[in-house]
MIDOSE-1310 file (N, C-alpha, C; in nm, 2 decimals, decimal comma, always signed):
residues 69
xxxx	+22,39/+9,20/+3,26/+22,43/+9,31/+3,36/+22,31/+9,39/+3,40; +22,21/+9,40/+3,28/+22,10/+9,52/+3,35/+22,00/+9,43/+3,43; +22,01/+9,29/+3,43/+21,94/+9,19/+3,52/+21,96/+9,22/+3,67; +22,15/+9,19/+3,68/+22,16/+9,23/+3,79/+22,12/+9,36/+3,84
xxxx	+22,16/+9,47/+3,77/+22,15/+9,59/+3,84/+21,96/+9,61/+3,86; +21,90/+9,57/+3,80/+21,71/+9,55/+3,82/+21,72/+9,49/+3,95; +21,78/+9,33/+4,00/+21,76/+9,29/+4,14/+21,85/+9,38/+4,26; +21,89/+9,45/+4,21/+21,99/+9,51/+4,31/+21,87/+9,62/+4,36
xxxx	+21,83/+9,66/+4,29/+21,70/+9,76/+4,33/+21,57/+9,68/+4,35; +21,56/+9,58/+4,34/+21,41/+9,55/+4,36/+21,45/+9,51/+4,55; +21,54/+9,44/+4,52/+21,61/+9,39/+4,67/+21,61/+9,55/+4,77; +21,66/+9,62/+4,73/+21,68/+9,74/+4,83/+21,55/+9,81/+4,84
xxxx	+21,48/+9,83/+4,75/+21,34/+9,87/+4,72/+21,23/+9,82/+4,82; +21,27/+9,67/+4,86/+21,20/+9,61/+4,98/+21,22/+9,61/+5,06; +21,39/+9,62/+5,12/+21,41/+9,65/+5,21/+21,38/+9,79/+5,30; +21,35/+9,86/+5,21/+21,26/+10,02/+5,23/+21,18/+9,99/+5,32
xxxx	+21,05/+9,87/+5,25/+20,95/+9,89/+5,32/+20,94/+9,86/+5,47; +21,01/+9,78/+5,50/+21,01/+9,75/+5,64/+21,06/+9,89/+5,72; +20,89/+9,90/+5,84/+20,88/+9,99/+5,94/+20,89/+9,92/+6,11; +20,91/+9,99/+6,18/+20,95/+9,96/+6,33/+20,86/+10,06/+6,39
xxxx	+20,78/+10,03/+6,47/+20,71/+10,05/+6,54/+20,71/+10,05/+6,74; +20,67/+10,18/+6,75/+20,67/+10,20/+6,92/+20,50/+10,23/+6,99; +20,54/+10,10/+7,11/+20,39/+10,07/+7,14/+20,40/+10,07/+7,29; +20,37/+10,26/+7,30/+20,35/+10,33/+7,47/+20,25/+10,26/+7,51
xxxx	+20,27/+10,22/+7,64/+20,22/+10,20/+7,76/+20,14/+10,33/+7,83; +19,99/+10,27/+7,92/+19,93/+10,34/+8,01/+20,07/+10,40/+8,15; +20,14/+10,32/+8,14/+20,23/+10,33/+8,26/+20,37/+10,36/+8,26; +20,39/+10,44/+8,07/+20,53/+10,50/+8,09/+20,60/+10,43/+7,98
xxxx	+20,57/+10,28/+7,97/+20,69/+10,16/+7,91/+20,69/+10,22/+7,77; +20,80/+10,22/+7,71/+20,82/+10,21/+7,54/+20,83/+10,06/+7,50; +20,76/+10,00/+7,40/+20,78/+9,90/+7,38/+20,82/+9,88/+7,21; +20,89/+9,81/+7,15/+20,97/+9,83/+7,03/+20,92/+9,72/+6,93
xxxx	+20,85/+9,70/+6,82/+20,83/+9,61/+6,71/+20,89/+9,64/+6,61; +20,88/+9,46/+6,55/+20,98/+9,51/+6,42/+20,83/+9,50/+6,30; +20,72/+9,47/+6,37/+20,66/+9,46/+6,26/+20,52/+9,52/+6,31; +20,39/+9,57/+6,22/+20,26/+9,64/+6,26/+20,21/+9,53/+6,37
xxxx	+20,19/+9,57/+6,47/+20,13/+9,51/+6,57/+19,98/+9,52/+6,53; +19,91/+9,34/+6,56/+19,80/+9,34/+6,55/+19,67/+9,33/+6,61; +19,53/+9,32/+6,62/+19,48/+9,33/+6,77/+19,38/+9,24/+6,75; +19,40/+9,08/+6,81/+19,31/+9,01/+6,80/+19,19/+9,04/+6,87
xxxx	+19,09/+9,03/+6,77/+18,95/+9,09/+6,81/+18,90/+8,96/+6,92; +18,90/+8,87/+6,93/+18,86/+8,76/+7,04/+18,91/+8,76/+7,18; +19,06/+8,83/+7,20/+19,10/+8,79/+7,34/+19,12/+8,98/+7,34; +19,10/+9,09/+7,30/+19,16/+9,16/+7,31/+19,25/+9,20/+7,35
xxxx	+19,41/+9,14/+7,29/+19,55/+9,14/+7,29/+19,61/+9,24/+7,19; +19,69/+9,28/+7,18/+19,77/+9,38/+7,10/+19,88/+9,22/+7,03; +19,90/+9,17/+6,94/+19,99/+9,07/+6,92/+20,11/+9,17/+6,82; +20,24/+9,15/+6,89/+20,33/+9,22/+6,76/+20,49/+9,14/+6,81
xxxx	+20,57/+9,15/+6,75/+20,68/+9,04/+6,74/+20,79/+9,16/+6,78; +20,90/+9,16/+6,89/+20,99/+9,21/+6,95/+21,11/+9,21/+6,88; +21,23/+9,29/+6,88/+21,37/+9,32/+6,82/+21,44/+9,18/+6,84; +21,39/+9,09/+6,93/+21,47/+9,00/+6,97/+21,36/+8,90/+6,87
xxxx	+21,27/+8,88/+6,81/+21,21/+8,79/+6,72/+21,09/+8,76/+6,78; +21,04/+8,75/+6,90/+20,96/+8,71/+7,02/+20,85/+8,76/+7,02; +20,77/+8,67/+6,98/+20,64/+8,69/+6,98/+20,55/+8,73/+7,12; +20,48/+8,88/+7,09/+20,42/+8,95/+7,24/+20,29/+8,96/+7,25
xxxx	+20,20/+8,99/+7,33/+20,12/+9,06/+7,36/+20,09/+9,12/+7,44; +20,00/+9,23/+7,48/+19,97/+9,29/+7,55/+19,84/+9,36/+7,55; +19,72/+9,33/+7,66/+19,60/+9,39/+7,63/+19,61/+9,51/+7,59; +19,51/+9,54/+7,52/+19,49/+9,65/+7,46/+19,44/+9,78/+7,50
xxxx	+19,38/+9,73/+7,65/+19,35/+9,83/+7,72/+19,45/+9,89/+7,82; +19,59/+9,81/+7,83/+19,69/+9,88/+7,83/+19,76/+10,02/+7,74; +19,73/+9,95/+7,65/+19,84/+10,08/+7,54/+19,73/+10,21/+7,48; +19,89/+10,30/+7,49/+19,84/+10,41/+7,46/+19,80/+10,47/+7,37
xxxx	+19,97/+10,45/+7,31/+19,96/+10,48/+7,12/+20,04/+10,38/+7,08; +20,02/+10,34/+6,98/+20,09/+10,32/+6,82/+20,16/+10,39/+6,72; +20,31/+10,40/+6,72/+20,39/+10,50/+6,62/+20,44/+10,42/+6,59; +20,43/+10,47/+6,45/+20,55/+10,44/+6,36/+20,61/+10,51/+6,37
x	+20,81/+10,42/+6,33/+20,92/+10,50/+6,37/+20,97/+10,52/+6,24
């Protein structure tokens, strides 16, 4: 029993960790991740994955800010 009740919290415990992130635009847009958007140093792209699973980018000399939600 105290096995289960240990995975019951390790499981929700991680589910914590997951943050969602909002990535303004020079021109207004809000844009929504579900995960830390990253910034490949070769093409300078902003790479971060959308609510819908979809993998994006967006130059980097587009965006404004970076928040976490």
């Amino acid at each position: 029993m105290k096995q289960w009740i240990f995975a019951a919290f390790c499981v929700l415990g991680l589910a914590g960790c997951a943050h969602d992130y909002i990535i303004a635009t020079n021109d207004g847009q809000m844009l929504s991740s579900d995960s830390k958007p990253e910034l490949d140093e070769d093409t300078g792209l902003l790479e971060f994955e959308d609510s819908d699973g979809r993998k994006q980018q967006i130059p980097q000399s587009q965006v404004k800010q970076v928040m976490e939600r």
